[in-house]
N, C-alpha and C positions, 0 to 999 in steps of 0.2 A: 917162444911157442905161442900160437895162436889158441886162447878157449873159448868155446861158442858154448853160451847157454842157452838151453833149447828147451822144450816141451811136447808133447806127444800132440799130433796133429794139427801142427804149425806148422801151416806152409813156406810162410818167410824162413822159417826153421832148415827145412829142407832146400830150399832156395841157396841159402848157405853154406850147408854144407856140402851141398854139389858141388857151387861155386869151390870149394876149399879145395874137393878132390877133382876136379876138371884142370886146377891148374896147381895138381902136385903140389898143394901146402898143405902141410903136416899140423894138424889139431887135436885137441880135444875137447870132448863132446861132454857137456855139466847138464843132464837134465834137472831142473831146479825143483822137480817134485820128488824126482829119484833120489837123485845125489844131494842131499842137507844141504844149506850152506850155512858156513858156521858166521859167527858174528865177524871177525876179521874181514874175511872174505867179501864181507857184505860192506861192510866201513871201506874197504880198498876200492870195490865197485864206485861209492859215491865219492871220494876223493878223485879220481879221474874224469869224472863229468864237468865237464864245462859250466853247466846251469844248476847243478843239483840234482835232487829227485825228479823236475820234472823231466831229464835225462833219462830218467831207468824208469819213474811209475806211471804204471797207464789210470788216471785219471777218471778213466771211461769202466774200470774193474770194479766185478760186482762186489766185492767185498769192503769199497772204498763207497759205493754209492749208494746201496745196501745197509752201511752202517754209521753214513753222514761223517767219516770220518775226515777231517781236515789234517792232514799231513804237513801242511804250514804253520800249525802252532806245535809240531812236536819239535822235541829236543832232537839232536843227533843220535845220542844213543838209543833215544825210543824210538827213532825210525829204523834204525840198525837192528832193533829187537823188533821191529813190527815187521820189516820184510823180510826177515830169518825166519818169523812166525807165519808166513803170508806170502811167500814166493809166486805166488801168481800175479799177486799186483805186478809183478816186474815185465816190461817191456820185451820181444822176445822175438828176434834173439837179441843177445847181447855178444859180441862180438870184440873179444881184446887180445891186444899185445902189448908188447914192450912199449910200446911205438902212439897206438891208434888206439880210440874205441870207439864202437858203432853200435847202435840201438837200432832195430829193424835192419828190413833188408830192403839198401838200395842198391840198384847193379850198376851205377857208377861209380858211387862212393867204396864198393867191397875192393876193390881194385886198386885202392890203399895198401890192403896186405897183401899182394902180388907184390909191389915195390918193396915194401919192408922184407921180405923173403930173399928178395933179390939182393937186399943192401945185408942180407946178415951173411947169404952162401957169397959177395964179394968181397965184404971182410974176415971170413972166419978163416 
C-alpha cells in the first residue's frame, strides 16, 4: 500500500495525490500535523532514506533556522524525538511503499509506483 504524507496547502501534496488517483493507485493520506506520528513511524521513515535526514528534513524550515538547530550532531533517537515533536521540518510529500520512497514531487520519478502496483496486481 502506498502512504503519502502530506500537509494542508502543499501543492506538491496535491500533485501527488492526483497523480495516485489519475492512475487508480490506492493510498493513504498521513497529514503530519493531523495525524501524530508516533516515534516508530518516524525511525522506519529514516531507515529507508538513502542519505538520512537530509532525505526527509528540509534544512530551509523555520523551526531549524529560527532555532540554529544542527540536526548533524543529534543522536538518532533525538532526531526521532525532534521530528515527532516538529513534523514540519519534514519534507512534503513523502511518498512510500513496500518497494520505493519519494521526498517531493517529481513527475517522472512518481511513476515508480505505477510499476510497483503493476508488479503486486501481476503477482497477487
Amino acid at each position: 500500500m502506498i502512504v503519502i504524507y502530506t500537509s494542508e496547502g502543499c501543492s506538491s501534496c496535491r500533485k501527488a495525490k492526483q497523480y495516485m488517483k489519475d492512475n487508480n493507485l490506492e493510498f493513504i493520506e498521513k497529514n503530519i500535523n493531523k495525524d501524530c506520528l508516533n516515534e516508530e513511524e518516524v525511525a522506519y521513515l529514516l531507515k529507508r532514506t538513502e542519505n538520512g535526514s537530509e532525505d526527509l528534513i528540509s534544512t530551509r524550515s523555520r523551526i531549524i533556522k529560527e532555532g540554529g538547530i544542527d540536526i548533524e550532531d543529534m543522536s538518532t533517537s533525538d532526531l526521532v524525538k525532534f521530528i515527532k515533536d516538529n513534523p514540519t521540518v519534514l519534507k512534503r510529500p513523502i511518498i512510500i511503499d513496500s518497494y520505493e520512497m519519494q521526498t517531493g514531487y517529481d513527475e517522472e520519478q512518481i511513476s515508480v509506483f505505477k510499476r510497483n502496483g503493476l508488479k503486486k496486481l501481476s503477482f497477487a
